[in-house]
Wavefront OBJ file of the C-alpha trace (Angstrom):
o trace
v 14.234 -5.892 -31.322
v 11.096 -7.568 -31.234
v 10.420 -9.652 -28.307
v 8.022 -13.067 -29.001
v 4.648 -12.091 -27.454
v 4.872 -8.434 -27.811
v 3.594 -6.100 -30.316
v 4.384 -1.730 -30.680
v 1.380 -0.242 -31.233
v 2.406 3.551 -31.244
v 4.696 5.992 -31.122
v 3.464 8.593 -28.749
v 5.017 12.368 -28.309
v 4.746 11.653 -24.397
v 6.160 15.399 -23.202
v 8.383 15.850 -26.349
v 9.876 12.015 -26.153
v 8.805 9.556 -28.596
v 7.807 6.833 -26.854
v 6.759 3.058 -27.580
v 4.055 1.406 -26.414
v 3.606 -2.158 -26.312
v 0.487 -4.268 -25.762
v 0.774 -7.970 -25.317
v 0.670 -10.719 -22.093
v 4.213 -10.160 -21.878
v 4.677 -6.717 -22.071
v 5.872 -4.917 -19.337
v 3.268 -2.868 -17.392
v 1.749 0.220 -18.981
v 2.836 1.853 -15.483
v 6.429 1.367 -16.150
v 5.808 2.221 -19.855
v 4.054 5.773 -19.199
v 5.640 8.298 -17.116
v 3.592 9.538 -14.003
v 3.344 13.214 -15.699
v 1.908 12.262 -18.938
v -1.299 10.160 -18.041
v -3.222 9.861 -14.891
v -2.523 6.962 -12.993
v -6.458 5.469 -13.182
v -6.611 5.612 -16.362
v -3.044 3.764 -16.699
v -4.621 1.185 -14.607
v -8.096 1.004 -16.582
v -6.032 0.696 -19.698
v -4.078 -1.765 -18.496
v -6.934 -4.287 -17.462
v -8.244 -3.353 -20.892
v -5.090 -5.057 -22.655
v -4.678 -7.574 -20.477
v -8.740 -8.337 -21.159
v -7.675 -7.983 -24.810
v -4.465 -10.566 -24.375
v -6.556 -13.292 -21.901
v -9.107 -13.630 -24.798
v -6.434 -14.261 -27.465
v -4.748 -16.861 -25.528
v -7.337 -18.405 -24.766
v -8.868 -18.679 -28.124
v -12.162 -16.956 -28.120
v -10.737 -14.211 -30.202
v -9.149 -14.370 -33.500
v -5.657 -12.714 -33.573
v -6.764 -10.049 -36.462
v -9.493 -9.009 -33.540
v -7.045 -8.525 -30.901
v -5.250 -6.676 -32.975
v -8.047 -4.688 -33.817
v -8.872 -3.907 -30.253
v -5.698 -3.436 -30.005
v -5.129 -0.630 -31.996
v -8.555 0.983 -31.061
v -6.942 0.692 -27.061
v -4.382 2.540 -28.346
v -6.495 5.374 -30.230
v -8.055 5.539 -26.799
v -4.499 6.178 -24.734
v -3.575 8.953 -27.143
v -6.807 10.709 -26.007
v -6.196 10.282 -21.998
v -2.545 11.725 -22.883
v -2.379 14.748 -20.647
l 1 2 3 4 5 6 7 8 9 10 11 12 13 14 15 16 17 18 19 20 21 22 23 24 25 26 27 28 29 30 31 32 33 34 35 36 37 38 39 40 41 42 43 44 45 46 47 48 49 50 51 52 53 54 55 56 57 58 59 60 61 62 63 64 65 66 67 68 69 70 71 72 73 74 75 76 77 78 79 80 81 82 83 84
């Protein structure tokens, strides 16, 4: 179910789970999204800021929604890296 607001950008192998990810202002955190043993907790909180930096520029119009979705998806690419 897709929620209004929200978009999956991945489906992670987070310790033999698939696991969704979802980027958007409504999202829920990336904290509650990624468990504790897969990614260090700094870099859960850098990446968050990073997609909420992402969402704040949407909204408010200064970027184009095929750019957030761009930076989006390259936030993502980044995640998969930090992935323990």
């Amino acid at each position: 179910m897709k929620r209004e607001g929200v978009e999956r950008y991945g489906r992670n192998d987070l310790m033999g789970k698939l696991v969704d990810i979802e980027l958007g202002a409504i999202a829920k955190p990336l904290s509650e999204q990624i468990p504790e043993a897969v990614m260090d907790r700094r870099d859960v909180a850098m990446f968050q800021k990073d997609s909420d930096a992402i969402s704040r520029l949407y909204i408010r119009g200064l970027i184009p929604e095929s750019q957030a979705r761009s930076a989006k998806m390259k936030l993502m690419k980044k995640m998969q890296k930090a992935i323990k």
